[in-house]
C-alpha positions as CSV (number, residue, x, y, z in Angstrom):
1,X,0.0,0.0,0.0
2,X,1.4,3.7,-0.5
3,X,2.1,6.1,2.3
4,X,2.8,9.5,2.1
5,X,5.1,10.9,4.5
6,X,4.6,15.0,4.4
7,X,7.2,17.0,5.7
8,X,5.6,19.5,7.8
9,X,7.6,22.5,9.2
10,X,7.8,25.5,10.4
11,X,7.6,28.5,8.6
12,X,10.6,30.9,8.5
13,X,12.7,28.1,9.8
14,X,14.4,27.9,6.2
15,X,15.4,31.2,6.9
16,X,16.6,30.8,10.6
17,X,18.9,27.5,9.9
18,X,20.5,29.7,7.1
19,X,22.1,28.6,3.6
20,X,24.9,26.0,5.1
21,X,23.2,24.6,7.5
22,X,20.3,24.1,5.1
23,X,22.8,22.3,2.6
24,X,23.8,19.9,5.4
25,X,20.0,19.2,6.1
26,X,19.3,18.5,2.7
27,X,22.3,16.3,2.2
28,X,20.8,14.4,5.0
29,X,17.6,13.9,3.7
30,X,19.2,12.6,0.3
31,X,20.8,10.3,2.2
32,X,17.8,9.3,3.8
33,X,16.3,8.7,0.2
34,X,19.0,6.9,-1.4
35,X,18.6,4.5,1.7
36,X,15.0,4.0,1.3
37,X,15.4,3.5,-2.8
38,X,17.7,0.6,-1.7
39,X,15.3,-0.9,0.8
40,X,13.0,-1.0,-2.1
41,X,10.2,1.3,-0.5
42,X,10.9,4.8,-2.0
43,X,8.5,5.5,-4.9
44,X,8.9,9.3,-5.2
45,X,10.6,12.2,-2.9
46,X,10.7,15.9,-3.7
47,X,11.7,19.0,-1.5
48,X,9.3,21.8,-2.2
49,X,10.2,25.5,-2.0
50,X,8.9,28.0,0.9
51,X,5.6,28.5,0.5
52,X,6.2,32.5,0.1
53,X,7.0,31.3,-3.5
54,X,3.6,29.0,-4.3
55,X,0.1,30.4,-5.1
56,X,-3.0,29.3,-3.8
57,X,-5.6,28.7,-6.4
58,X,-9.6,28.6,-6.0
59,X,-12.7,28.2,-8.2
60,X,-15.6,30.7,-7.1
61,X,-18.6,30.5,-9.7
62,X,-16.7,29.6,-12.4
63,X,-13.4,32.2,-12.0
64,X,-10.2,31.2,-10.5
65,X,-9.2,33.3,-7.9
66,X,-5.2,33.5,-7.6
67,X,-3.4,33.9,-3.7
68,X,0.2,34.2,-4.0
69,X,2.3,33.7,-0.9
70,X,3.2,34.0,1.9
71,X,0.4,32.7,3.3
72,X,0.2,34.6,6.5
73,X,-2.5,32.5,8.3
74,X,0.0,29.9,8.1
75,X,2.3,28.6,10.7
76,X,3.5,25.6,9.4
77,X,3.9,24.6,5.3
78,X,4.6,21.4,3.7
79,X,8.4,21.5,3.0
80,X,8.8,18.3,0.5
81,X,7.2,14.1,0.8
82,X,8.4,10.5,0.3
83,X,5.5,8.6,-1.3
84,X,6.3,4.9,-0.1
85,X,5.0,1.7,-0.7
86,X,5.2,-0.5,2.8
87,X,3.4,-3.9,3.6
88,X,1.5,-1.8,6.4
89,X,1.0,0.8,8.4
90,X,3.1,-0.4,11.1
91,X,6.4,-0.1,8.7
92,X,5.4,3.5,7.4
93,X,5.3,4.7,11.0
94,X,9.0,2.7,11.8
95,X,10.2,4.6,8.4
96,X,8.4,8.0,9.4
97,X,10.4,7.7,12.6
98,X,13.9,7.4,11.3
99,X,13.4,10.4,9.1
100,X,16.3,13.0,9.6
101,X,13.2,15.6,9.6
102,X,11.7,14.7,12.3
103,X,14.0,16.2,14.3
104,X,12.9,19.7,13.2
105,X,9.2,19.2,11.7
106,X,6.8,16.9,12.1
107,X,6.2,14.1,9.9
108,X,2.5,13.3,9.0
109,X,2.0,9.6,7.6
110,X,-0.7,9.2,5.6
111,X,-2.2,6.2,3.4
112,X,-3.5,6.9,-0.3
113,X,-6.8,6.6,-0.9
114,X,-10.5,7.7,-1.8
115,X,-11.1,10.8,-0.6
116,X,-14.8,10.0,-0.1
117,X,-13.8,7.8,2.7
């Protein structure tokens, strides 16, 4: 079954680690990757920019209506995901817990699905 593991974190803690200290975190999160490609459970991973950069988009009667960010109401933002394919639930939460980023966000394991359920 797939599981997505979302990367939730602070906002502005980007910002506050600062450019090196970001590379080393995102060195350790490749590594974290490549080890779950080799364990055969990795079926995608992708960082995702601060969310001051993304836009918000909603349908009202018919007309999109465009929010760029920041998002101010926010305090957290999704920084990036692993989508995983595990035998059960059990294993996505054991892999959840080794993540590097759970040291400094939360991770948020999730099965695919319907969303009508």
């Amino acid at each position: 079954m797939a599981y997505l593991l979302l990367i939730v974190e602070p906002r502005g803690q980007r910002a506050e680690r600062g450019l090196e200290a970001g590379k080393r975190v995102y060195a350790q999160m490749g590594a974290f990757a490549a080890e779950l490609k080799q364990r055969g459970v990795l079926l995608a991973v992708e960082s995702l920019e601060s969310d001051d950069k993304g836009t918000r988009v909603a349908v009202h009667e018919g007309r999109p209506r465009l929010l760029d960010g920041p998002f101010a109401e926010a305090k957290e933002m999704v920084g990036g995901f692993f989508l995983l394919n595990c035998a059960t639930r059990e294993e996505a939460l054991a892999i959840a817990a080794e993540c590097p980023a759970a040291a400094w966000a939360s991770v948020e394991v999730r099965a695919t699905g319907p969303c009508y359920t």
